[in-house]
N, C-alpha and C positions, 0 to 999 in steps of 0.2 A: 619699193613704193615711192611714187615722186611727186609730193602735195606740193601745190602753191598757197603760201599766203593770203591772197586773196580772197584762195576757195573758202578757206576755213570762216574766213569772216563774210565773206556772202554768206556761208550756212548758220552764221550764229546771228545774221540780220534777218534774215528767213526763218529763224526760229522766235526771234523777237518780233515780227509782225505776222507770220502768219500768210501773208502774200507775195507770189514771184511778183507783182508791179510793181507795188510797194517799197521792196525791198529792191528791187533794181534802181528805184527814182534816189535810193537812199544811197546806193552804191554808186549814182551818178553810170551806168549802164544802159542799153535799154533791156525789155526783158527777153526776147530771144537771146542776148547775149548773156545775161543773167543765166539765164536755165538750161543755156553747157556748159557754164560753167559750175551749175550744182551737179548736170550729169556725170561732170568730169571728175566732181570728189569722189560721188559713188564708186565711179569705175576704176580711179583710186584703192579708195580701202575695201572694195570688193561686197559693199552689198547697200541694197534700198535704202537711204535715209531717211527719205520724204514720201507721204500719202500723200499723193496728187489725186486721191478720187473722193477728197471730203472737202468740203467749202466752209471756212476758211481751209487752208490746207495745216496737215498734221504733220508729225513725225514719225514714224516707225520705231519698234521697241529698240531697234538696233540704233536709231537714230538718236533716241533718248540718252543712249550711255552715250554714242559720239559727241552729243552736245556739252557733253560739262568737261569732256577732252578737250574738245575745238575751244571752247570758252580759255578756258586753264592756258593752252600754247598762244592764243590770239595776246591774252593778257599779260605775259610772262612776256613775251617778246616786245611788246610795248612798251614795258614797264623796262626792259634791257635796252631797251634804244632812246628809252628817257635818260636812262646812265649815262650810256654813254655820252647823251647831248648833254651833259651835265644839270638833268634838270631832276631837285631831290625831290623824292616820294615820302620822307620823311614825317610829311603834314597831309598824307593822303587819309583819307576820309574813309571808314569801314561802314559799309550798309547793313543794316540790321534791319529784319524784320522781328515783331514783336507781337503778343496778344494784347487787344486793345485794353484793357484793365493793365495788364502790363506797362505798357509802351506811358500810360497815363501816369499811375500812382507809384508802380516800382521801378522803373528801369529810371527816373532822376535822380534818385538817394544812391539806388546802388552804380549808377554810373561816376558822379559823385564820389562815392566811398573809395573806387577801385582807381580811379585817377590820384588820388590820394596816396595812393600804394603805386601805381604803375607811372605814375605824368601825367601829360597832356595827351588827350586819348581824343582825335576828331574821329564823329561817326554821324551819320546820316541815318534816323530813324522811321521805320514807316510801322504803322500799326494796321493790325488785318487781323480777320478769325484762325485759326489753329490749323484750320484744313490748308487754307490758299498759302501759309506760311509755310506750311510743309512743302507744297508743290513750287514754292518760289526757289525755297532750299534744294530741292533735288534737281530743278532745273539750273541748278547754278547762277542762280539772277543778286542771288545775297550773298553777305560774305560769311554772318552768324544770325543764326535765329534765334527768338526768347520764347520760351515757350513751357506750359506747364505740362508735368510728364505724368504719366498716368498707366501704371503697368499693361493694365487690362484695354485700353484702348483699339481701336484695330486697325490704327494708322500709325505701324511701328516703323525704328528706321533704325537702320543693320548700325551695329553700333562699331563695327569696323572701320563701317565707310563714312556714318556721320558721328563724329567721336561728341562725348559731349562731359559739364561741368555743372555738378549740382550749384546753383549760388544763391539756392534759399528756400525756405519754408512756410505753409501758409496755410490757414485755416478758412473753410467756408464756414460763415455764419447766420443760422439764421435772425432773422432781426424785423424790427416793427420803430413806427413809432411810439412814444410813450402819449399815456395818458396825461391827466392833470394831473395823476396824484404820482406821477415816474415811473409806471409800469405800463408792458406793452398792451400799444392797443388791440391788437390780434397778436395770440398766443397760440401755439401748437398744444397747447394743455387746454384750450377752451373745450365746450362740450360740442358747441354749433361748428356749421361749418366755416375755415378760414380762408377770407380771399387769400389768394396765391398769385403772385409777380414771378414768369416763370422764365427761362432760359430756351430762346427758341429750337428748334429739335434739332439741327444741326450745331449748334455752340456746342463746345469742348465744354464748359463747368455745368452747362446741363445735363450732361453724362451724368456727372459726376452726382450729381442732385438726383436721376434716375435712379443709380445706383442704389442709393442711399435709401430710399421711397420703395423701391422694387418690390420688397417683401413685407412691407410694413403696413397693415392697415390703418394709420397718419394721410397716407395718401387719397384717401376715399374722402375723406376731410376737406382735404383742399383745391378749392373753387377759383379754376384759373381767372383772371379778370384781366392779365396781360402781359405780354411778350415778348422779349426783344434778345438780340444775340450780344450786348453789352451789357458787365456790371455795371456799369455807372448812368446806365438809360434805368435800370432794373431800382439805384439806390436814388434817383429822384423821385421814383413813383413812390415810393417807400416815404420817403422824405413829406410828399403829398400826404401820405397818409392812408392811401391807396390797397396796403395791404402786405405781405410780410416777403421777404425774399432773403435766397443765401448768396451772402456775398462776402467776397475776399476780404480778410480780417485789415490790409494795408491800406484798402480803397475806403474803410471807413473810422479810422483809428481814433480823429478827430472828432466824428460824430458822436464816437462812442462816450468818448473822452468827459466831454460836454454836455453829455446827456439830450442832444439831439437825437439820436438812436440808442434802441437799450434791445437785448437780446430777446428775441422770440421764443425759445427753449431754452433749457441748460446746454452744456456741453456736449453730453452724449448728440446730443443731435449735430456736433460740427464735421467740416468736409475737410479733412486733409490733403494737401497736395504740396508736388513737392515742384520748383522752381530751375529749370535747365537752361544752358546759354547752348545752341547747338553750332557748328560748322562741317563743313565737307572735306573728308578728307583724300579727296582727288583734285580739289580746288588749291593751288599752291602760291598764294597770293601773300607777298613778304611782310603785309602787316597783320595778316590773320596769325602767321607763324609765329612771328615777332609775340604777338598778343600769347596767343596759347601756350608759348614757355615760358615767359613770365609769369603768367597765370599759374602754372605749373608748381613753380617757386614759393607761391604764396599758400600760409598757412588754412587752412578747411575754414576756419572760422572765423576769417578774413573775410573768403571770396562770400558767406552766407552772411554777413554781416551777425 
């Protein structure tokens, strides 16, 4: 097999945008020149990378594994030719994708804590829903993802190939405002029905709040009044007074604390879940490795705080 350099990185600029013009303006090519040389990687490793018959243009299932390859060798090779120009990676930057409740309330303490134990740790954080987080991770665009894990879910990932670190625990809560007298204003024990601040259908802790509701006639009770795919969109409304929602125990510690928010049920009604850092383990990227054996080293009840 005899790949050029180039090819690889025209296909992983074409799988970042989406378009041969695009991607050729970005390669400084034009695009006939472009698009033999994506035909030349196919005929290369011996088969279709690219759907040319969907606008924007796709990849091929075969094309999807090539990608986090082509990624992995393009990066490795750069990262060796920064060596050798002696330019250190030492202070390179890890991208992290995160769920937005995450990215918000948990991931400063515990990135925080784990510097604490590990150094100085540069990373670059973005927050997004659990889905887009998953497919950012598989297309190899991140280096670790945060993300809450959920047995039963049905966007699982081979745990071979994305290895991962339990690094904490969390309770969904339901919650209300309080009254004058410090009890909640809407209660899951009222007799009427209770507005309900719900988790929109796609959000990951909406699941989870289904779940929970699935079998229970609780559920007949509660009068959605409004929706959003973020806890912290979910714990203004609540805030407002608006009506009662389950939310991450860390996203409202301080409220609670305070007696700004006081529990909507007892316990039995809370949502456990449990807190993952994920990575890929076909991405070989020397500060994710770095990270994950030092991690490694450190005690269970470090990395959960």
């Amino acid at each position: 097999m005899n790949l050029e350099t180039k090819w690889l990185e025209d296909f992983v600029a074409l799988a970042n945008t989406r378009s041969f013009s695009a991607s050729a303006r970005q390669r400084h090519v034009t695009q006939p020149a472009f698009s033999r040389r994506i035909r030349a990687l196919e005929q290369a490793v011996g088969v279709t990378l690219v759907d040319r018959s969907t606008t924007p243009v796709g990849l091929t299932s075969e094309g999807q594994l090539f990608l986090v390859t082509a990624r992995n060798l393009v990066e490795q090779l750069t990262e060796s030719l920064g060596h050798l120009r002696g330019l250190s990676i030492a202070n390179e930057a890890l991208d992290i994708v995160a769920a937005h409740s995450l990215a918000l309330s948990f991931y400063p303490p515990w990135i925080s804590r784990l510097q604490k134990g590990l150094g100085e740790l540069p990373t670059r954080l973005v927050a997004m829903n659990v889905g887009e987080a998953i497919h950012v991770l598989r297309e190899g665009n991140c280096d670790l993802m945060l993300a809450y894990y959920d047995p039963f879910a049905t966007m699982q990932l081979d745990a071979e190939v994305f290895p991962s670190f339990s690094i904490g625990n969390v309770n969904m809560l339901p919650v209300s405002l309080p009254d004058a007298q410090g009890k909640p204003l809407f209660s899951l024990q009222q007799d009427d029905s209770v507005p309900y601040l719900a988790y929109t259908q796609g959000a990951f802790l909406g699941r989870s709040v289904r779940m929970l509701l699935k079998n229970d006639p609780l559920r007949m009770k509660l009068r959605t009044v409004y929706e959003t795919a973020m806890a912290e969109g979910l714990k203004g409304m609540v805030l407002q007074g608006v009506g009662i929602a389950w939310i991450p125990d860390f996203c409202i510690r301080e409220e609670l604390k305070s007696g700004r928010l006081v529990r909507a049920a007892d316990a039995n009604w809370d949502i456990p879940l449990e807190i993952r850092l994920y990575r890929c383990s076909l991405v070989h990227k020397p500060g994710v490795e770095r990270l994950w054996r030092q991690m490694m080293k450190l005690p269970r009840d470090f990395l959960q705080g």
